[in-house]
C-alpha positions in Angstrom: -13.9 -9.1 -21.0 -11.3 -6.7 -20.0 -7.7 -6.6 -20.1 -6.0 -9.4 -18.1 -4.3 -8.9 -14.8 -0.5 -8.3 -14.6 0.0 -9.6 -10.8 3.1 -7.9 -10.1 4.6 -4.5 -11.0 8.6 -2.8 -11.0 8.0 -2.3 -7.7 7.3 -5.7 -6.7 9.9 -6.9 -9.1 12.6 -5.0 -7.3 11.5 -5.6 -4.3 11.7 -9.5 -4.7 14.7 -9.4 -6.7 16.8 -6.8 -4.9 17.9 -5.4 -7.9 17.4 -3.3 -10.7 14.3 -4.2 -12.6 15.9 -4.8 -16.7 14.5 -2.5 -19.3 11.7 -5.0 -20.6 10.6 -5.6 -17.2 6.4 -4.9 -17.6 7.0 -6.9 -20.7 8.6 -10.0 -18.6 6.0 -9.2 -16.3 2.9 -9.6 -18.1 4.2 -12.7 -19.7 4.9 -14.2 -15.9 1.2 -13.0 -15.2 -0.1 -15.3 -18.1 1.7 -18.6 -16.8 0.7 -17.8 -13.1 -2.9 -17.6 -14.5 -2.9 -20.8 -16.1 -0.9 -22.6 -13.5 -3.8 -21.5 -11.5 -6.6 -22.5 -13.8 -8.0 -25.0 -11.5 -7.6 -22.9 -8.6 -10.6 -21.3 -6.5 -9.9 -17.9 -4.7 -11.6 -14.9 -4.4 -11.4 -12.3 -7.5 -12.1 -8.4 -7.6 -14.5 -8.2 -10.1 -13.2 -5.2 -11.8 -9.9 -5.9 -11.9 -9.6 -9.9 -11.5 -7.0 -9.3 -9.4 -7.1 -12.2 -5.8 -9.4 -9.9 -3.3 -7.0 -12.1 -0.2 -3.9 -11.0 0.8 -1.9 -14.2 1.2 -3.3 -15.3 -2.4 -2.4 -12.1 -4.3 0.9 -11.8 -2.3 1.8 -15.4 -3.8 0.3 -14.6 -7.2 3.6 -11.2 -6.6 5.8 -13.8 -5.8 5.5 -16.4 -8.3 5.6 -13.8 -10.7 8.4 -11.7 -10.1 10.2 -15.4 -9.4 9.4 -16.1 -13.0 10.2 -13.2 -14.4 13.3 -12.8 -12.5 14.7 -16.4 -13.4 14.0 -15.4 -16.8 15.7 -12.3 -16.9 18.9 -14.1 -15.3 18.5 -16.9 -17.8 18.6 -14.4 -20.7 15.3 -14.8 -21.9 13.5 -11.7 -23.3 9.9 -10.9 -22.6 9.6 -10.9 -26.8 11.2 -13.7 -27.8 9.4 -16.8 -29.0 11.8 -19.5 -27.9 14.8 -20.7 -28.0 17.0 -20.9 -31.4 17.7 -24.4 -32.7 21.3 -25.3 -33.3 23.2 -28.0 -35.2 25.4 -30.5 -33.4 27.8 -32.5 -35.4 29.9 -35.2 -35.1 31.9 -36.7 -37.5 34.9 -40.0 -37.5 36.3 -40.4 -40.7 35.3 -39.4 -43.4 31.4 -40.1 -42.0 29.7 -37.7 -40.4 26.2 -37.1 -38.7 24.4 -33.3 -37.6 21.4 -33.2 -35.7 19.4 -30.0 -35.2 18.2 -29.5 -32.0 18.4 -27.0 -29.3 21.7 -26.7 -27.8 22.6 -26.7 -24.5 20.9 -24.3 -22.2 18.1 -23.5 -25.0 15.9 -26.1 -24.0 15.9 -24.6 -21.0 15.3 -21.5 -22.0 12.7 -22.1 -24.4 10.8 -23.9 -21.5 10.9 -20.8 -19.0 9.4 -19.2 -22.6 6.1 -22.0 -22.3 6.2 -23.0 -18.4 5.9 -21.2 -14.9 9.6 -21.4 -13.8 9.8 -24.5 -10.9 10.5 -22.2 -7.7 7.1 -20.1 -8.5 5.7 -23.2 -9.2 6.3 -24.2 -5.6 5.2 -20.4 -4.2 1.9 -21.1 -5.6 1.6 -24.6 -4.3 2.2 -23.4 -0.7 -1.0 -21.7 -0.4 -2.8 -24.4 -2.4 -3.3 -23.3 -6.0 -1.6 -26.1 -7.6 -2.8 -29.0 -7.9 -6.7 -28.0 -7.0 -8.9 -30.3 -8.9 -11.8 -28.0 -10.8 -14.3 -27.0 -8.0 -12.7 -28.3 -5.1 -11.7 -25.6 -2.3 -8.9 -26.0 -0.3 -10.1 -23.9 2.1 
């Protein structure tokens, strides 16, 4: 089996955003590419077969969308294309002369370590509007 599809490219990326693609972008990209793919496990389109890539236009013009969505949010959310997750912090709390720490991810890094694991929640929703979420295993759509 070949190299796996990266759906979007700088191009794309700027074009979606608007902006200046960040350094790491193919990096950010290829990671989006992963969780659109398995967001879209259960999915039934059409593939190329030598390059995997969604033969119709609405479907591969989604597959852009959702990620350069993903990689953007990530990008904005600080999230590197080669980090592993978010770091875990220490919260403590003490009255007295007692106290109590708990380590945990602080603040925003739960967030963050999510967009790390999960298709972000607005490229979620690109997908779902031409029916690839949410498709039962052989069931078409279409």
């Amino acid at each position: 089996m070949g190299a796996m599809p990266t759906y979007a490219d700088p191009v794309d990326y700027v074009g979606w955003t608007g902006g200046t693609a960040p350094a790491d972008v193919m990096a950010q990209l290829r990671r989006a590419s992963t969780l659109v793919r398995a967001a879209t496990r259960t999915a039934v389109y059409a593939v190329d077969s030598t390059t995997s890539m969604p033969t119709d236009a609405d479907t591969l013009q989604a597959f852009k969308n959702a990620t350069c969505e993903h990689a953007a949010t990530c990008t904005a959310a600080g999230v590197g294309a080669f980090e592993g997750g978010a770091v875990a912090g220490v919260a403590s709390s003490s009255i007295g002369s007692a106290s109590v720490s708990t380590l945990g991810y602080v603040g925003g890094e739960t967030a963050r370590l999510r967009l790390s694991t999960e298709l972000c929640p607005t490229a979620v929703r690109i997908l779902d509007e031409v029916g690839l979420i949410g498709v039962p295993p052989g069931v078409s759509r279409g």
